[in-house]
C-alpha positions as CSV (number, residue, x, y, z in Angstrom):
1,X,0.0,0.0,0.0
2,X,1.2,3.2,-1.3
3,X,1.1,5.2,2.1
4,X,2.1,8.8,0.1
5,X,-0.4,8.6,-2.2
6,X,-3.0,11.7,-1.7
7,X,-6.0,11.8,-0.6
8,X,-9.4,12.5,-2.3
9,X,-10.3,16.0,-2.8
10,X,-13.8,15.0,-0.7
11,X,-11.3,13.4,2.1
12,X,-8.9,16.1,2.2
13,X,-12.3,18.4,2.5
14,X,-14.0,16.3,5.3
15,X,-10.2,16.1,7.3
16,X,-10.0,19.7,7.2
17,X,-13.3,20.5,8.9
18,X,-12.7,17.7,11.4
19,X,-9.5,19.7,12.6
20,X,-11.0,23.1,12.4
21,X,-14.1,21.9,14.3
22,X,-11.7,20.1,16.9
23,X,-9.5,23.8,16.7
24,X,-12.9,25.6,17.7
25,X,-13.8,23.3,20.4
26,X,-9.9,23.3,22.4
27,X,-10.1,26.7,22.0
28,X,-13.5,27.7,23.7
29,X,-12.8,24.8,26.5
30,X,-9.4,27.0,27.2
31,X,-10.8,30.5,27.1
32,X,-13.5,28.9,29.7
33,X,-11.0,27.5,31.9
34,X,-8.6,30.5,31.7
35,X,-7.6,31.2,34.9
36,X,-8.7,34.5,36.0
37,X,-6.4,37.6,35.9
38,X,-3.8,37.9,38.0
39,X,-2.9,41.0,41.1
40,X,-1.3,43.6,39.3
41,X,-1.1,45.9,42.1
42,X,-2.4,46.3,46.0
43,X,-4.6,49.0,45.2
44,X,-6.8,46.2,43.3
45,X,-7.4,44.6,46.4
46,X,-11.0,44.6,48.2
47,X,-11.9,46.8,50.8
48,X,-13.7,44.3,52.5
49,X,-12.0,42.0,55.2
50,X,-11.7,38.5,54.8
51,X,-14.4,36.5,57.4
52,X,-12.4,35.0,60.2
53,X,-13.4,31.6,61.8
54,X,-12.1,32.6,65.5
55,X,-10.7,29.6,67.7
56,X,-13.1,29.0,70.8
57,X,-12.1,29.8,74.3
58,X,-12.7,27.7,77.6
59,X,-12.1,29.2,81.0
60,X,-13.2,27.7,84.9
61,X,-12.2,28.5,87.9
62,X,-10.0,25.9,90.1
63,X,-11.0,25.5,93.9
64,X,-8.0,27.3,94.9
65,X,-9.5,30.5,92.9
66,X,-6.9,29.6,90.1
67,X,-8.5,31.3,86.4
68,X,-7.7,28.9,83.6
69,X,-8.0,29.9,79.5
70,X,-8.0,27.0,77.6
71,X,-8.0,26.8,73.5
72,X,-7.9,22.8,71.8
73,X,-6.0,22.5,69.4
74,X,-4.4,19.8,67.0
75,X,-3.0,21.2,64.0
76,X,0.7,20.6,66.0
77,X,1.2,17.7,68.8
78,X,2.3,20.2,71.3
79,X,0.9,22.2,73.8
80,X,2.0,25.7,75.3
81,X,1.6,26.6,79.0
82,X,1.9,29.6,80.7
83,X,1.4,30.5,84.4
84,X,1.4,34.2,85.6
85,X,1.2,35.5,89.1
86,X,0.7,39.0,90.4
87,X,3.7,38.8,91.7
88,X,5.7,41.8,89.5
89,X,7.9,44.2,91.2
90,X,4.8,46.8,92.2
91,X,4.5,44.0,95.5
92,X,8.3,44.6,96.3
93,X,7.2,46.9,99.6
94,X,10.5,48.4,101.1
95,X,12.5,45.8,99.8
96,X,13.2,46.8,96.0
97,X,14.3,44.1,93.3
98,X,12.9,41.4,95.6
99,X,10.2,40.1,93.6
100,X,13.2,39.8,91.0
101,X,15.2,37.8,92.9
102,X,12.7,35.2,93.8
103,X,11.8,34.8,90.0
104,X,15.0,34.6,89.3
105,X,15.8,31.6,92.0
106,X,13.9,29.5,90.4
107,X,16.3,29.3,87.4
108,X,18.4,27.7,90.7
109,X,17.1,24.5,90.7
110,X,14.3,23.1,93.5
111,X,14.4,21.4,96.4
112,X,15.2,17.9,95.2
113,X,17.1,18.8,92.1
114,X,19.6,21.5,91.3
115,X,19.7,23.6,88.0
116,X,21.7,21.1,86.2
117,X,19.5,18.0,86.7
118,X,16.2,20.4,86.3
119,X,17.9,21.8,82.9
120,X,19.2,18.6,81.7
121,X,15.4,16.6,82.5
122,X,13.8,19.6,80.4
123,X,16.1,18.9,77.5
124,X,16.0,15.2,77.1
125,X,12.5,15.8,77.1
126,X,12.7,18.3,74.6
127,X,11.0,20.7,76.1
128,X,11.6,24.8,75.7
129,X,11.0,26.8,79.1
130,X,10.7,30.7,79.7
131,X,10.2,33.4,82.5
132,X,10.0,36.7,82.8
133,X,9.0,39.9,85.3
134,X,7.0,43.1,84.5
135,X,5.7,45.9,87.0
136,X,2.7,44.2,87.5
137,X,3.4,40.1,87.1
138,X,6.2,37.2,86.6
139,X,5.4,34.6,84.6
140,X,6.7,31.1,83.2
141,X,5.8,29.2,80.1
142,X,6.4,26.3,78.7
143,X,5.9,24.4,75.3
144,X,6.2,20.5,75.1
145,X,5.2,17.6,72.9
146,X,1.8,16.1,73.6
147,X,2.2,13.0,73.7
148,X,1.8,11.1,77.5
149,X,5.1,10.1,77.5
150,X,6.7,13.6,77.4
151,X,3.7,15.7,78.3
152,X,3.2,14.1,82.2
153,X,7.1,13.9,83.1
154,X,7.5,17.7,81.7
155,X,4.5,19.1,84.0
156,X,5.9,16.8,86.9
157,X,9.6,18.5,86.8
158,X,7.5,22.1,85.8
159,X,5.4,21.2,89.0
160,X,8.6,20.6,91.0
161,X,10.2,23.8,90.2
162,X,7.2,26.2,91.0
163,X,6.3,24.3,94.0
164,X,9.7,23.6,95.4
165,X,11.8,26.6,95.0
166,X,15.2,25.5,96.9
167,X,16.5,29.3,97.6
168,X,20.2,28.1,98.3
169,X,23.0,30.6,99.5
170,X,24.6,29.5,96.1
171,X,22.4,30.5,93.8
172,X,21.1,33.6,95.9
173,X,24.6,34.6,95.2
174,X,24.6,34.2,91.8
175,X,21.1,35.7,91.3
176,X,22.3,39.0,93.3
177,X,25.4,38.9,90.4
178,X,23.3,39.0,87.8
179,X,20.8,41.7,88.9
180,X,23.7,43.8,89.5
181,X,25.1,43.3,86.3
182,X,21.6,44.2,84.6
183,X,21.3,47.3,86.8
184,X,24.5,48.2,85.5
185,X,23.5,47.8,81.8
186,X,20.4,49.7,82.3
187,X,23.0,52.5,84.0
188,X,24.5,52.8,80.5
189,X,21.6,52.3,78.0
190,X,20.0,55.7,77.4
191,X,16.6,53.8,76.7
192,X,16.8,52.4,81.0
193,X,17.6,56.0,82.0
194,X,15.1,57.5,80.0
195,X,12.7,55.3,80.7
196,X,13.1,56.0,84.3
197,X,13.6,59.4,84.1
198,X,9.9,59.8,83.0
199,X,8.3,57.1,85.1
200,X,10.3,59.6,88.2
201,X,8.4,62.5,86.6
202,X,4.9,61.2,86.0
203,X,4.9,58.3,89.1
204,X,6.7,60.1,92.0
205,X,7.9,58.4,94.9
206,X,5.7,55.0,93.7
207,X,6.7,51.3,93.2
208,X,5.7,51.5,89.4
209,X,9.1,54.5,89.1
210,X,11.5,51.6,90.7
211,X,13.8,49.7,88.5
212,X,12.0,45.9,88.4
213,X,16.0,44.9,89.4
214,X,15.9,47.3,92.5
215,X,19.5,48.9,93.7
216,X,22.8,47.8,94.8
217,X,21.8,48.6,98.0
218,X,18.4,47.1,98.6
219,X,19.5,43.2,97.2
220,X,22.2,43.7,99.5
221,X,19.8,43.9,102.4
222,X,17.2,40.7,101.2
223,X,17.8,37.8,103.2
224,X,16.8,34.3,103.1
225,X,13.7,35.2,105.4
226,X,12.0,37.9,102.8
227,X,12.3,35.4,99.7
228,X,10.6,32.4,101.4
229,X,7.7,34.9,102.9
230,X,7.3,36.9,99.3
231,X,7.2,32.9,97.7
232,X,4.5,31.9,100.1
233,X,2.4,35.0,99.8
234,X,2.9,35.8,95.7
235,X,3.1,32.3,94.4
236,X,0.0,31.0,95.7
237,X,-2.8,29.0,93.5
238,X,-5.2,31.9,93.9
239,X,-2.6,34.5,92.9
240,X,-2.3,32.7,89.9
241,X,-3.8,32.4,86.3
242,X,-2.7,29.2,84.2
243,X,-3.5,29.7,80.2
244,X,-3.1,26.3,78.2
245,X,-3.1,26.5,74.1
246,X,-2.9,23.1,72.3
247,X,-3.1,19.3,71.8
248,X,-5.2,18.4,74.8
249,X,-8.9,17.7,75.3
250,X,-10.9,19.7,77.5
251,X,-10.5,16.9,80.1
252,X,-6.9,16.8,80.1
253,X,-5.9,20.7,80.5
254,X,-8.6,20.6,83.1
255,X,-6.6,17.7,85.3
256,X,-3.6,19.2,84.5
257,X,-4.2,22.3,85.4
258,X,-5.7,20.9,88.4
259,X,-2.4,19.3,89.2
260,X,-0.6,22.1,89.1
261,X,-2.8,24.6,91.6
262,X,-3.0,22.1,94.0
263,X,1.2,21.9,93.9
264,X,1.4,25.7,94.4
265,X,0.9,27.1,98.4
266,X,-2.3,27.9,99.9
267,X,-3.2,31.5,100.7
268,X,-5.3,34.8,98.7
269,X,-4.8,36.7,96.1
270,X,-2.2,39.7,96.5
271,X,-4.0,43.3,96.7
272,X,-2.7,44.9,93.8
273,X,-1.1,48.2,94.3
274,X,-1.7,50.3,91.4
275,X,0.2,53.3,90.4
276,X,-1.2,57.2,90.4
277,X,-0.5,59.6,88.4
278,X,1.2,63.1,89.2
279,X,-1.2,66.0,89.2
280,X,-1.3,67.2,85.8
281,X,1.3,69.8,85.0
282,X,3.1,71.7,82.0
283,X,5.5,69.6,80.8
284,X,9.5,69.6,81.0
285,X,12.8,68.4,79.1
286,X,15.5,67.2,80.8
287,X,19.0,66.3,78.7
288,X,21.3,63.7,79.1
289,X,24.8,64.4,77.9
290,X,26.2,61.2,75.6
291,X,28.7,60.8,73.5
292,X,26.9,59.4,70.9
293,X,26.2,59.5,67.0
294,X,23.1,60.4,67.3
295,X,20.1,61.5,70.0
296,X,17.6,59.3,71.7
297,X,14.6,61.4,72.3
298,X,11.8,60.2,74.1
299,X,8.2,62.0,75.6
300,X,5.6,60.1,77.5
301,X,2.2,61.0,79.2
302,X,0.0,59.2,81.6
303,X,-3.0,57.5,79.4
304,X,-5.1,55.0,80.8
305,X,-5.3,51.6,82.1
306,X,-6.5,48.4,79.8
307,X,-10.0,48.1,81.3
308,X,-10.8,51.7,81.3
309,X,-13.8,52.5,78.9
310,X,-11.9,54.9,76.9
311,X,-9.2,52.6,76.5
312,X,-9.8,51.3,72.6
313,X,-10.8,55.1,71.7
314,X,-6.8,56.0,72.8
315,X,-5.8,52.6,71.5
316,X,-6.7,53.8,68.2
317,X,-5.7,57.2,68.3
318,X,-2.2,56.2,69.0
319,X,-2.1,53.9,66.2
320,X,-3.3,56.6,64.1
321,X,-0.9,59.3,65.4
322,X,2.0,57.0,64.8
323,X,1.0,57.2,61.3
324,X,1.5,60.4,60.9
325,X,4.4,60.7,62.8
326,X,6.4,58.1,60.7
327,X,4.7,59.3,57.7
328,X,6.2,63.0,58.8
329,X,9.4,62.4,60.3
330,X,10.6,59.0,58.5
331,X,8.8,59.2,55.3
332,X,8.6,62.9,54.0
333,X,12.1,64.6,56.4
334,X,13.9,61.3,56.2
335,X,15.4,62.3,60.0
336,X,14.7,59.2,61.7
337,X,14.5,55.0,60.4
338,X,11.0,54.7,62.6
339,X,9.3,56.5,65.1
340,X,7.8,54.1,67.8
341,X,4.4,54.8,70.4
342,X,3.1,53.0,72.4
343,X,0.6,52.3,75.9
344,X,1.9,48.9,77.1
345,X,-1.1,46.6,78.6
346,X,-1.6,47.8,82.1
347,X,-3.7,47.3,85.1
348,X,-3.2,51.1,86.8
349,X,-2.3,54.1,84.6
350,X,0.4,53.2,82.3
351,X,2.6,56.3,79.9
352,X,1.8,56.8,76.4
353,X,5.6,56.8,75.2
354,X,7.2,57.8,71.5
355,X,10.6,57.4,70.6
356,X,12.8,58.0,68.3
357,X,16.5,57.9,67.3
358,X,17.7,61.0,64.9
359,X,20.8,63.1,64.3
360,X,21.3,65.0,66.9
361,X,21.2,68.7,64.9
362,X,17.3,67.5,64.4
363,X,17.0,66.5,68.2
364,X,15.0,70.1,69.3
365,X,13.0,70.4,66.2
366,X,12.2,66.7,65.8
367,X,10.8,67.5,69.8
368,X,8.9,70.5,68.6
369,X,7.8,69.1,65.5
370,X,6.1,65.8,67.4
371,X,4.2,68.3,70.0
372,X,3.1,70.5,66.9
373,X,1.4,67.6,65.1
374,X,0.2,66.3,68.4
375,X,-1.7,69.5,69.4
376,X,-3.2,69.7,65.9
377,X,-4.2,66.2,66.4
378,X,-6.0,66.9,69.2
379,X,-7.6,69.8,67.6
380,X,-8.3,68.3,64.5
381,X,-9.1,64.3,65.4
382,X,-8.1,61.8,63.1
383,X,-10.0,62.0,59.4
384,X,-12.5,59.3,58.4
385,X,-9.9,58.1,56.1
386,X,-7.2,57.4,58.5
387,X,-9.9,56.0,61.0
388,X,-11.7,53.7,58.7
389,X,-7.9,52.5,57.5
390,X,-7.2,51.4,61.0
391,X,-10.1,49.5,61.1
392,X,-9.4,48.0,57.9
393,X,-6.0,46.9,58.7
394,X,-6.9,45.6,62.2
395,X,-9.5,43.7,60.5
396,X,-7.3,41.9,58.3
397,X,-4.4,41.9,61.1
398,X,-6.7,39.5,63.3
399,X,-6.3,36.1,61.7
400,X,-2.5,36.4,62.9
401,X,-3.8,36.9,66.4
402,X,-4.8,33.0,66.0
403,X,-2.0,31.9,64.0
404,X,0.0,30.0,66.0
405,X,0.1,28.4,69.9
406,X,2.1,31.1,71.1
407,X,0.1,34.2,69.4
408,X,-3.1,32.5,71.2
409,X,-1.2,32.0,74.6
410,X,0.0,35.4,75.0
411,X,-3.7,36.6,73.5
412,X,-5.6,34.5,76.3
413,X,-3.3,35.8,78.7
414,X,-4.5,39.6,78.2
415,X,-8.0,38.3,78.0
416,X,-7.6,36.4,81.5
417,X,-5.3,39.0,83.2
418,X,-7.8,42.1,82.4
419,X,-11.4,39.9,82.6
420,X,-12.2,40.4,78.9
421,X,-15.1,38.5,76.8
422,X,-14.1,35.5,76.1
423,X,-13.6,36.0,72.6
424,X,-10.1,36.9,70.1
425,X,-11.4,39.6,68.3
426,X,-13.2,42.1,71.7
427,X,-10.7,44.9,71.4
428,X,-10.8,45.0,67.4
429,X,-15.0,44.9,67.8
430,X,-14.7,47.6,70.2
431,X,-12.2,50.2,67.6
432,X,-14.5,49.1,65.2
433,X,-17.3,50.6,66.8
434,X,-15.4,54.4,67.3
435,X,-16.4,57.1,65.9
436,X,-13.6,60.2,65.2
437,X,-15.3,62.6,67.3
438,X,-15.6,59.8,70.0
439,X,-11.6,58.9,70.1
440,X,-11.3,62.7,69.6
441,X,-13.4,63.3,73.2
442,X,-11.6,60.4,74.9
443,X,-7.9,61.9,73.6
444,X,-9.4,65.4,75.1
445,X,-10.3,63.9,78.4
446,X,-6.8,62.3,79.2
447,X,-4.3,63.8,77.2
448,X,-2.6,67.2,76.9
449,X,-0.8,69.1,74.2
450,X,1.6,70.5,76.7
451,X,2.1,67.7,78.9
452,X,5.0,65.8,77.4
453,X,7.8,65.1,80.0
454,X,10.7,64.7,77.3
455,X,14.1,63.4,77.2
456,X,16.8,63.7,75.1
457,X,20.6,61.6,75.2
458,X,23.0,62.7,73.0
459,X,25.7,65.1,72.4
460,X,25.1,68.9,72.7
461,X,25.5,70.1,69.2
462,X,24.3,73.4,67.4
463,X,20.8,72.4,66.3
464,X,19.8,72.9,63.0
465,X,16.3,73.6,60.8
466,X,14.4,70.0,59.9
467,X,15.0,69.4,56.5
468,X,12.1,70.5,54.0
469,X,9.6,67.3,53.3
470,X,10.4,65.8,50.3
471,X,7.7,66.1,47.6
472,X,6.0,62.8,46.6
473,X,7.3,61.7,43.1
474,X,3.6,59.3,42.7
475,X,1.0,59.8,44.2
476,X,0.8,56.0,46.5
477,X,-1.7,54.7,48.6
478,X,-0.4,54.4,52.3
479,X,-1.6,52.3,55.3
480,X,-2.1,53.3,59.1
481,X,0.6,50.6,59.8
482,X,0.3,50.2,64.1
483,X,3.9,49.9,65.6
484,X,3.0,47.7,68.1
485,X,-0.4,45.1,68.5
């Protein structure tokens, strides 16, 4: 058979209509699948937020009077535990740095084992420990493996060391050594002195103005007598809250957490001192002479505490005047790499502090410059653009706030510490609920334009003008970026 001989004319006819027919088809199955067209640019993005499916929260109260947040979850085989007492350095009395200390003793070891066996049984188990001390708490955390094997033995040697602190003459030596050293670091980082510079000028005289680390003087003069009293009062089950996120059932954080309070010693809850403000005055600037590059400068006021009602309204209007700010000062003078402000979490009245580094010509007129947009701000209020982009960006900011074990610890452990709703997303519900002209009132009520208590460290230098803002070459679209959650 001749395989190159052609075809018919009426073939070759009826071929070519097959293929164009089979052509036609491929072609309008692609164009139907064609995947749609792809981002080109963030500006083609929705304005509306993506719906979050929010983890759900468990919480009891032990017999002890121990408050216990509790999230399940599986995606990892581990769990992360945290325990915090009101034990921070506001219940130090006349005895400063000695809630410090006893925190710090338990990196000693525990009655029955010393550091070494308690640090070498953590690690052949795998499992990663913390601690840590603030004004107002101490707390320790831990993240371990699920599984019975390791889970039971890792609370058992946790257990041991918060229940049986051993408070040797060795290692209250040691711990004295390294509270000196940090009080000498803080003498020499011109954040630490101007930190307490301003907490001297707005909280006289009160715990809250101390250094958590105390002086030389006062660790000199804690004995053995003080730490065991402070342990038994501070480091009871009712002082404390336990927060588990993780691999467990409800049934098993609920025995292990069990476990744990009844370890700790019996006794109440600690009265919580809180801190008052100074009466309100016209604010100062003090200088610190350093032989640096370039000048620290940082202002603070007294705001509010967490649970106050006007506490989102001047949440938001801090994330909103950082904003601007860093949209002044970083973006448009180029003077600074980032301007940072923030109200830490607080149970009494807690500063509202910016800060910035810059060269230190800019140092006076950076200062002036920050209280010139802060008095128009109060003035003014924020504009529904900037308002409605804060909500927008917290919106789409609060899957992260679920992310991970750790992001939900440390969320449940506001929610627990304060007595929030038992939900992830209360404080962004409540900013999405302001108005301008209510986080205007609220900025009114509690804040002044003059009432910065400023300081600058850095070389005295001939100050110059701030450089002209630089004119925008496109125009961009810009978000109200928060520098802290």
């Amino acid at each position: 058979m001749n395989l190159n001989k052609p075809l018919p004319v009426a073939a070759r006819c009826a071929l070519y209509a097959a293929l164009l027919l089979a052509l036609v088809t491929l072609c309008t199955r692609t164009q139907a699948q064609a995947p749609a067209p792809q981002l080109q640019s963030l500006l083609e993005l929705s304005p509306t937020a993506p719906v979050t499916r929010l983890p759900a929260i468990k919480a009891w109260k032990l017999a002890q009077g121990t408050r216990v947040l509790f999230v399940e979850n599986h995606n990892l085989a581990m769990f992360d535990l945290q325990i915090s007492f009101a034990a921070g350095s506001n219940q130090d009395g006349d005895s400063p740095g000695l809630a410090a200390t006893v925190l710090s003793l338990f990196n000693e070891g525990s009655a029955l084992m010393d550091a070494n066996a308690l640090a070498e049984g953590f690690d052949r188990l795998g499992v990663a420990l913390g601690n840590g001390i603030s004004k107002e708490q101490s707390f320790f955390t831990l993240r371990s493996l699920s599984a019975p094997h390791i889970r039971e033995p890792a609370m058992h040697l946790f257990t041991e060391m918060l229940a049986r602190p051993g408070f040797t003459v060795e290692g209250q030596r040691r711990v004295k050594n390294e509270l000196l050293t940090q009080l000498k670091k803080d003498h020499d980082d011109p954040h630490a002195l101007a930190r307490t510079l301003i907490y001297d000028e707005l909280y006289p005289g009160q715990a809250v103005a101390r250094s958590r680390y105390g002086t030389a003087e006062s660790l000199e003069r804690i004995d053995q007598a003080q730490l065991v009293n402070f342990y038994r009062r501070a480091y009871t089950a009712a002082n404390a809250q336990i927060v588990i996120v993780g691999d467990l059932t409800l049934q098993q954080a609920q025995t292990l957490s069990r476990s744990l309070a009844n370890a700790l010693p019996a006794g109440p809850a600690l009265t919580r001192p809180y801190a008052v403000a100074a009466p309100s005055t016209r604010g100062k600037t003090v200088h610190i002479e350093d032989e640096a590059s370039h000048t620290l400068l940082m202002m603070a006021q007294n705001a509010v505490p967490t649970q106050h009602p006007d506490w989102a309204a001047i949440r938001a209007g801090n994330i909103m005047f950082s904003h601007i700010l860093n949209g002044d000062l970083r973006e448009d003078r180029s003077i600074t790499y980032g301007v940072l402000s923030d109200i830490p979490n607080a149970q009494g009245p807690a500063p509202w502090v910016i800060s910035l580094n810059t060269p230190s010509r800019y140092s006076q007129g950076a200062l002036a410059r920050i209280k010139a947009l802060f008095a128009q701000y109060l003035e003014e209020g924020p504009s529904e653009i900037q308002l409605n982009d804060v909500k927008q960006h917290l919106l789409r900011a609060l899957p992260q706030h679920t992310a991970s074990n750790l992001e939900m610890r440390n969320e449940l452990s506001i929610i627990g510490r304060f007595n929030q709703p038992l939900t992830f997303d209360y404080k962004n519900r409540q900013i999405q609920a302001l108005t301008r002209e209510q986080i205007k009132a609220a900025m009114n009520r509690h804040l002044r334009a003059d009432g910065w208590v400023s300081v600058t460290v850095g070389p005295d230098v001939v100050q110059q003008p701030l450089p002209d803002p630089i004119a925008p070459q496109t125009v961009t679209a810009q978000s109200c970026m928060p520098a802290n959650r």
